[in-house]
mmCIF file of the C-alpha atoms, coordinates in Angstrom:
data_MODEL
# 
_entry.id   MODEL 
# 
loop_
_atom_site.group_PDB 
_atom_site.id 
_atom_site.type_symbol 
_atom_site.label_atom_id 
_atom_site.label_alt_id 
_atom_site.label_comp_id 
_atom_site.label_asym_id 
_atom_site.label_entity_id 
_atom_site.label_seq_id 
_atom_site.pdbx_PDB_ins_code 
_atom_site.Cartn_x 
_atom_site.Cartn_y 
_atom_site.Cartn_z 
_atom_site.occupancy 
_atom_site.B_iso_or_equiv 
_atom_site.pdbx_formal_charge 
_atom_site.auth_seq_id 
_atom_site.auth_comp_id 
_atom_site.auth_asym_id 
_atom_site.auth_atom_id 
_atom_site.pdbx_PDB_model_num 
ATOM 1  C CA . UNK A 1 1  ? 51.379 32.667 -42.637 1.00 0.00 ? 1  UNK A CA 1 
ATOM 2  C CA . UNK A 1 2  ? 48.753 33.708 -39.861 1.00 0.00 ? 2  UNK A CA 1 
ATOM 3  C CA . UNK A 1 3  ? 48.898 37.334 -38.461 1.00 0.00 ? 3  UNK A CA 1 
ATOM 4  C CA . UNK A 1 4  ? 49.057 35.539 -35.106 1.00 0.00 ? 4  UNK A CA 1 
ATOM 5  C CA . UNK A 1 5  ? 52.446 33.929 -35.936 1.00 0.00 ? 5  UNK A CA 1 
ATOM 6  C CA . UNK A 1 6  ? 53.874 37.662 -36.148 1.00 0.00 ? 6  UNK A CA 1 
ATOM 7  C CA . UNK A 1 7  ? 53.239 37.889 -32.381 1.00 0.00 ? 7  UNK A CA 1 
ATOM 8  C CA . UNK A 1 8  ? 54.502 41.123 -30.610 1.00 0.00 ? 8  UNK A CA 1 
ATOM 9  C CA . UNK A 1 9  ? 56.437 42.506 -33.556 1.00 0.00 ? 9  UNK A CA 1 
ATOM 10 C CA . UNK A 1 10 ? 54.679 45.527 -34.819 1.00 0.00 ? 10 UNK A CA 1 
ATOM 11 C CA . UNK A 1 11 ? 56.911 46.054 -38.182 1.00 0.00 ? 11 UNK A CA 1 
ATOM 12 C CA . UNK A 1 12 ? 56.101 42.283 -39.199 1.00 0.00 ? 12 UNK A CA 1 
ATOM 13 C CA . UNK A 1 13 ? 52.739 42.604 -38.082 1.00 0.00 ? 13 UNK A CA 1 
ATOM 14 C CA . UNK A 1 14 ? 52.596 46.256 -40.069 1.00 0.00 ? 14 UNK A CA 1 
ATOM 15 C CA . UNK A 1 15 ? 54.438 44.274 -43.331 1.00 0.00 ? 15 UNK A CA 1 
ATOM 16 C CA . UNK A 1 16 ? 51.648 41.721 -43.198 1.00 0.00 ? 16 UNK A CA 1 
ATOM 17 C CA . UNK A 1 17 ? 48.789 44.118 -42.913 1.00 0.00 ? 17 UNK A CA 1 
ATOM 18 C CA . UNK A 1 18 ? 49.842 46.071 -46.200 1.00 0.00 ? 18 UNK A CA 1 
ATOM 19 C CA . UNK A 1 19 ? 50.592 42.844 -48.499 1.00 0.00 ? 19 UNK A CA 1 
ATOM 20 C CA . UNK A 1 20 ? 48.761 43.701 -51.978 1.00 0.00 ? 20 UNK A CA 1 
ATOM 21 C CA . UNK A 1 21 ? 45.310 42.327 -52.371 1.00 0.00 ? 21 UNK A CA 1 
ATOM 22 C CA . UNK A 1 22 ? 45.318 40.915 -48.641 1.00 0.00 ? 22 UNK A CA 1 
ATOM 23 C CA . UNK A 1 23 ? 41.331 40.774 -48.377 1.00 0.00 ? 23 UNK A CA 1 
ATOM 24 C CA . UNK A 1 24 ? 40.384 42.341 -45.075 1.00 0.00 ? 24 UNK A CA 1 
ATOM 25 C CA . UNK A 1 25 ? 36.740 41.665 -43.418 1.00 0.00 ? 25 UNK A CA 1 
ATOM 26 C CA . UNK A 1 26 ? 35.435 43.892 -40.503 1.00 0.00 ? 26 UNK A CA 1 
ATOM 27 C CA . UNK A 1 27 ? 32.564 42.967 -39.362 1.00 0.00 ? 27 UNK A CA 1 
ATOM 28 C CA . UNK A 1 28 ? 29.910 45.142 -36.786 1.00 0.00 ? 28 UNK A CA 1 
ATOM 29 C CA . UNK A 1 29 ? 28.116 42.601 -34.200 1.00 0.00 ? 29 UNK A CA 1 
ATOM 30 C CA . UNK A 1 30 ? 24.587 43.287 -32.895 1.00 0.00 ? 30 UNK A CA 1 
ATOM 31 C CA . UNK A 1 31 ? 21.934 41.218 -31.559 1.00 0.00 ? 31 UNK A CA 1 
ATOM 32 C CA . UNK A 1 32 ? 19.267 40.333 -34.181 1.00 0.00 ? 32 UNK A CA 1 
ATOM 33 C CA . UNK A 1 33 ? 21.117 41.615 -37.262 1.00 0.00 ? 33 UNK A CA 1 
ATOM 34 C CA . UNK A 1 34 ? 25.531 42.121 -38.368 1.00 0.00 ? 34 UNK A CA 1 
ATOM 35 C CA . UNK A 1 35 ? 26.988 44.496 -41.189 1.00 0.00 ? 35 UNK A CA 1 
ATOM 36 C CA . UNK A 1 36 ? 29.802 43.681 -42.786 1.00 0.00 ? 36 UNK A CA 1 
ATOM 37 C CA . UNK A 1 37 ? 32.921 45.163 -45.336 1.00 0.00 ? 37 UNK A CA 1 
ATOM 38 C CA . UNK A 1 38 ? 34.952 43.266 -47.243 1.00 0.00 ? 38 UNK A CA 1 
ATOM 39 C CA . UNK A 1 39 ? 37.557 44.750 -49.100 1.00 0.00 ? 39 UNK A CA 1 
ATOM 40 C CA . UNK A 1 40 ? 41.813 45.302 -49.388 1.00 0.00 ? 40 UNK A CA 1 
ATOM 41 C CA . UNK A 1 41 ? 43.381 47.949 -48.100 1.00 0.00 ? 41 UNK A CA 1 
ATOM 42 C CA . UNK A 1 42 ? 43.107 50.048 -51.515 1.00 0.00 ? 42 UNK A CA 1 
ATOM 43 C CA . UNK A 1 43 ? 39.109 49.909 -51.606 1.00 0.00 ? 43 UNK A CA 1 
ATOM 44 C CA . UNK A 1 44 ? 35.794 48.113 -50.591 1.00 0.00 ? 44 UNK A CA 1 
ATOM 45 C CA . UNK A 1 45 ? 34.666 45.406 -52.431 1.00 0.00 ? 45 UNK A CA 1 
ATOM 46 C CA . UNK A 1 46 ? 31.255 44.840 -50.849 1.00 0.00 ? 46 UNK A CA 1 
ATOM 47 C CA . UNK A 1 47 ? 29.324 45.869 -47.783 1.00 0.00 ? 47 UNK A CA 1 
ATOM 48 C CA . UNK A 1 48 ? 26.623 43.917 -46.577 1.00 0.00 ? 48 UNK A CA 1 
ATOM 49 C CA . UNK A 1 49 ? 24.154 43.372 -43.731 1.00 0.00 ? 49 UNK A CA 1 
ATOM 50 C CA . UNK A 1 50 ? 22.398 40.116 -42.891 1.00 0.00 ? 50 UNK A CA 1 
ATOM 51 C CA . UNK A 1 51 ? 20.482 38.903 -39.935 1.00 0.00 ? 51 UNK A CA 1 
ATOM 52 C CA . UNK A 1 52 ? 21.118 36.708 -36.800 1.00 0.00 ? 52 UNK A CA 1 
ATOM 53 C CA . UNK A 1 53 ? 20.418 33.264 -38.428 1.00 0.00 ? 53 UNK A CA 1 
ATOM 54 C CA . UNK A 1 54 ? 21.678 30.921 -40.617 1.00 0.00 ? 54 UNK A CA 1 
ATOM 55 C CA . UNK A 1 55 ? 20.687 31.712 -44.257 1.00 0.00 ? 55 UNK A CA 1 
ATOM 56 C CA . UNK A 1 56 ? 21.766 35.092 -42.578 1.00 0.00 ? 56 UNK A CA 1 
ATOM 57 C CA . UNK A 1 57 ? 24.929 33.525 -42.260 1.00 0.00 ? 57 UNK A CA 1 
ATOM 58 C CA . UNK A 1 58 ? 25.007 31.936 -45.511 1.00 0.00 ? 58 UNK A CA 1 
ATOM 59 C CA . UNK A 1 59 ? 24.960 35.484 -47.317 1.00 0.00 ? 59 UNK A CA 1 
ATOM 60 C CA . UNK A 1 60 ? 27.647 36.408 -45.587 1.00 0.00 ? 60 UNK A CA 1 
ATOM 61 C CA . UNK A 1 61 ? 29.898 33.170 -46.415 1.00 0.00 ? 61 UNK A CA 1 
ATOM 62 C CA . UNK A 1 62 ? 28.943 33.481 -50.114 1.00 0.00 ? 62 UNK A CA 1 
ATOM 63 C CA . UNK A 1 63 ? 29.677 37.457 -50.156 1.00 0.00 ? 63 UNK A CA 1 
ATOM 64 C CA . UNK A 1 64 ? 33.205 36.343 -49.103 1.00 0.00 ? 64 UNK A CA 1 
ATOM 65 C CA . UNK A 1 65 ? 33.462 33.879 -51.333 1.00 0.00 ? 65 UNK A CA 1 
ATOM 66 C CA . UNK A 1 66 ? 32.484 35.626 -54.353 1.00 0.00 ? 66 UNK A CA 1 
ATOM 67 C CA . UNK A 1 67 ? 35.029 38.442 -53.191 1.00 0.00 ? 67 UNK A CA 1 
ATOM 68 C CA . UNK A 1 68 ? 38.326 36.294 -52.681 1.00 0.00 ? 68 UNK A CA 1 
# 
């Protein structure tokens, strides 16, 4: 189940958000370089910054994948 299929309702939406081990990524955009944290809602599994490009990129896709 997507968090979009929840739609409008904000105690589904809330129910969904707090499922255990639900692995949340925020990520802060810039222009030349991004940080990341990846982590559940209990702690933070990894942060991580990585530049504007495509092995850039890569680090982040295998910082997620090691962290699933």
């Amino acid at each position: 189940m997507r968090l979009k299929d929840y739609g409008r309702n904000q105690k589904k939406r809330k129910e969904y958000i707090q499922q255990n081990g639900l692995l949340l990524v925020g990520v802060d955009v810039s222009k030349a370089k991004h940080d990341a944290c990846i982590g559940t809602l209990d702690s933070v599994r990894c942060r991580i910054g990585f530049k504007n490009a495509r092995a850039g990129f890569k680090r982040f896709e295998d910082a997620i994948r090691k962290n699933i």
